[in-house]
C-alpha positions as CSV (number, residue, x, y, z in Angstrom):
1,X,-11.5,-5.5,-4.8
2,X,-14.8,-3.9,-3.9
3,X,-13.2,-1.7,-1.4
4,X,-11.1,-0.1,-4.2
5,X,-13.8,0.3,-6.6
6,X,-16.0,1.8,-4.5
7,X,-13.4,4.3,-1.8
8,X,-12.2,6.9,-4.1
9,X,-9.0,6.0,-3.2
10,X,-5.9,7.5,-4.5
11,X,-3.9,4.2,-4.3
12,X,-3.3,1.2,-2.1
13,X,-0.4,-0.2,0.2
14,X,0.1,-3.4,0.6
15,X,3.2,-4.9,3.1
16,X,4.3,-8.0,1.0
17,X,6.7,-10.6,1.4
18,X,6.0,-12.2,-1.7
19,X,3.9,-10.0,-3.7
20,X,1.1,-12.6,-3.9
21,X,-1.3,-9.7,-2.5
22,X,-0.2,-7.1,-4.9
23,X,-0.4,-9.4,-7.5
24,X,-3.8,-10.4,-6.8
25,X,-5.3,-7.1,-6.9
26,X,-3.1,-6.7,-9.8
27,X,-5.4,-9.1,-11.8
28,X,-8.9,-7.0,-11.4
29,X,-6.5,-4.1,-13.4
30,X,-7.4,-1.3,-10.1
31,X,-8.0,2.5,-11.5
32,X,-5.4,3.2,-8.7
33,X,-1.8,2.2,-7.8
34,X,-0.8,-0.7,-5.9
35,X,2.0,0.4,-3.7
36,X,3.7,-2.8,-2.8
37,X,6.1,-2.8,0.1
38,X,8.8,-5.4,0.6
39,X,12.1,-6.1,2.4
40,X,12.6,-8.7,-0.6
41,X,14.4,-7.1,-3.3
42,X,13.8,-10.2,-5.7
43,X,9.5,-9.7,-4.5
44,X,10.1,-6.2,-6.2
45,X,11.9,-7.2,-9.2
46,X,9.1,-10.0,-9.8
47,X,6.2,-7.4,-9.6
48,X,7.8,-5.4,-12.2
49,X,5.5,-7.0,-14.5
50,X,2.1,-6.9,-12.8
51,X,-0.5,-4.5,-13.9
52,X,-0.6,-1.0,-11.6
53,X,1.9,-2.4,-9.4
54,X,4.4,-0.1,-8.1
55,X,6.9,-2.0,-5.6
56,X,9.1,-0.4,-3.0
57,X,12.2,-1.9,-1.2
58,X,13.0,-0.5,1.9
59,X,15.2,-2.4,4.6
60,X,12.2,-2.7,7.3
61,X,9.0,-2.5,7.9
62,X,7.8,1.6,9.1
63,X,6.7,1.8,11.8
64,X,4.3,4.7,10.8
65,X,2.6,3.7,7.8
66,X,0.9,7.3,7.8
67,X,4.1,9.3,7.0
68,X,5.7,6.5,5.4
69,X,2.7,6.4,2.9
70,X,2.8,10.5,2.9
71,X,6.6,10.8,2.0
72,X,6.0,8.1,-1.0
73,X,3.2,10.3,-2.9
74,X,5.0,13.4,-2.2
75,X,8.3,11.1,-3.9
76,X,5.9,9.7,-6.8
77,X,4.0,13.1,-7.4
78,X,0.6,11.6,-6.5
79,X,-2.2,13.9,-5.2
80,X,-2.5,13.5,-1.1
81,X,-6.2,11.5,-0.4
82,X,-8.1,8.7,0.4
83,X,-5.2,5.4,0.6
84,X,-6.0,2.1,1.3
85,X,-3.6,0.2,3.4
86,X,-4.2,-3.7,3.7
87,X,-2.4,-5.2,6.1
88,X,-2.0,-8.7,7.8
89,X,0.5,-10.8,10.0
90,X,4.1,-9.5,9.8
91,X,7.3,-10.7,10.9
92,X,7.6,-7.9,13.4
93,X,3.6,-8.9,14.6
94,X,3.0,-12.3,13.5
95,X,-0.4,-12.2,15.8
96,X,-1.6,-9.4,13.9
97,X,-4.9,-9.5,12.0
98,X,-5.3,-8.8,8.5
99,X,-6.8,-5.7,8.1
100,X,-8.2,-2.9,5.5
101,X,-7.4,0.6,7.1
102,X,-8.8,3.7,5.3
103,X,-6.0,7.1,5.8
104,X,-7.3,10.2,5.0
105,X,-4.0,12.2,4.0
106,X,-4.2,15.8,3.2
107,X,-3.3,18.9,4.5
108,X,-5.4,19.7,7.0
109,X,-6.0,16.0,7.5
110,X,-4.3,15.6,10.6
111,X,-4.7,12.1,12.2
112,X,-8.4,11.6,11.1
113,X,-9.1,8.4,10.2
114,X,-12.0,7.5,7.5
């Protein structure tokens, strides 16, 4: 929560298999988007009714967040900048630590990391 408020961020990713995460970020009503990102199509249908959530199905997990994240706010119509991408154990990396990653995306970004 504090991360949001105080990154400028343009919107937030969050992997889900449930939507529990989206859901929760949901409830402190974020100026930003929520992207949630699910191989559950029911997970999507159920966040259809949380606050700033936005859920996308897609059939696996990318394997490049960066231009996975890119191609979605060029599909959206958001302005490119600062995105949040939290992150945790997944069931391609179930060793992986949860994480808060900060992508700068913009033109002339290239693969700068905040």
């Amino acid at each position: 929560q504090y991360s949001i408020g105080v990154a400028p961020a343009s919107a937030v990713f969050v992997p889900t298999h449930t939507g529990g995460t989206a859901r929760m970020l949901s409830r402190y009503k974020p100026r930003v988007w929520v992207v949630a990102v699910s191989r559950d199509e029911a997970a999507c249908q159920a966040l259809a009714f949380s606050y700033g959530v936005r859920a996308i199905h897609t059939d696996a997990e990318p394997e490049d967040w960066r231009s996975f994240i890119r191609s979605c706010f060029q599909q959206l119509g958001l302005p490119l900048g600062l995105t949040v991408l939290l992150d945790g154990p997944s069931r391609r990396d179930p060793n992986a630590n949860y994480r808060v990653e900060f992508l700068l995306l913009g033109e002339e970004s290239g693969q700068k990391r905040v």
